[in-house]
N, C-alpha and C positions, 0 to 999 in steps of 0.2 A: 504494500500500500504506500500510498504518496500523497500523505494529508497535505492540503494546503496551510493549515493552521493546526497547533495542540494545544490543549489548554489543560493544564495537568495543575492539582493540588500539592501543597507538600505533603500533607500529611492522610495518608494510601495505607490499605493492607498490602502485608508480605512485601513491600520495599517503600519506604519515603522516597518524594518528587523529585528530590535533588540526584538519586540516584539512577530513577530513572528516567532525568535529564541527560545525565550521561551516557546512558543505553541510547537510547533516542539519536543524541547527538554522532553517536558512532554511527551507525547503521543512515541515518537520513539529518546529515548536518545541517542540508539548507533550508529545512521546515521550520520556520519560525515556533516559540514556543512564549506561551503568555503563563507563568504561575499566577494562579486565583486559589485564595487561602486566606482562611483565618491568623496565620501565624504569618506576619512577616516583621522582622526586625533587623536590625544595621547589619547584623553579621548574616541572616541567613541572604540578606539582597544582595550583599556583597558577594556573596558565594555564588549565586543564582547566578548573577549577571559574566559571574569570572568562567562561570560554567556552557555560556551562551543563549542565557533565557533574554526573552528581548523585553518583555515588559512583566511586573506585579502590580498586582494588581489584590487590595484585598476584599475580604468577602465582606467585609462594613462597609464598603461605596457604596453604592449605586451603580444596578447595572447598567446605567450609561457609561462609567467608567471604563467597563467591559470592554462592552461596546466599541467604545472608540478608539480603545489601543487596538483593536481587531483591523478595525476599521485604515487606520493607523499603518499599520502593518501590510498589509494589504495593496494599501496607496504604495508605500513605498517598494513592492517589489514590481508593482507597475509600472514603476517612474525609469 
């Protein structure tokens, strides 16, 4: 498969998001990935983003927030 977008939580049964960012990221590098989560703090974003997530996003927004880094993302691979 060959998502055009993934939007993955950190926190998963049987592996957290971070890890399988990594999985993800081997196998289909140029799939954009947006984490949507309850947890997100300095160190887990820092991590995320060193790991190739392109946006966090958390689950206390609004889902226009979603939305728009989707949207976001999207634009930009069209550009």
């Amino acid at each position: 498969m060959r998502p055009d977008l993934i939007i993955i939580d950190l926190s998963m049964p049987g592996m957290n998001g971070l890890e399988a960012v990594r999985a993800l990221k081997e196998s289909i590098p140029s799939t954009p990935i947006i984490m949507f989560s309850n947890y997100i703090d300095p160190f887990v974003e820092k991590l995320a983003f060193s790991m190739g997530v392109a946006a966090l996003v958390s689950k206390s927004e609004n889902i226009s927030v979603l939305l728009k880094a989707a949207r976001g993302l999207f634009l930009q691979s069209a550009a």
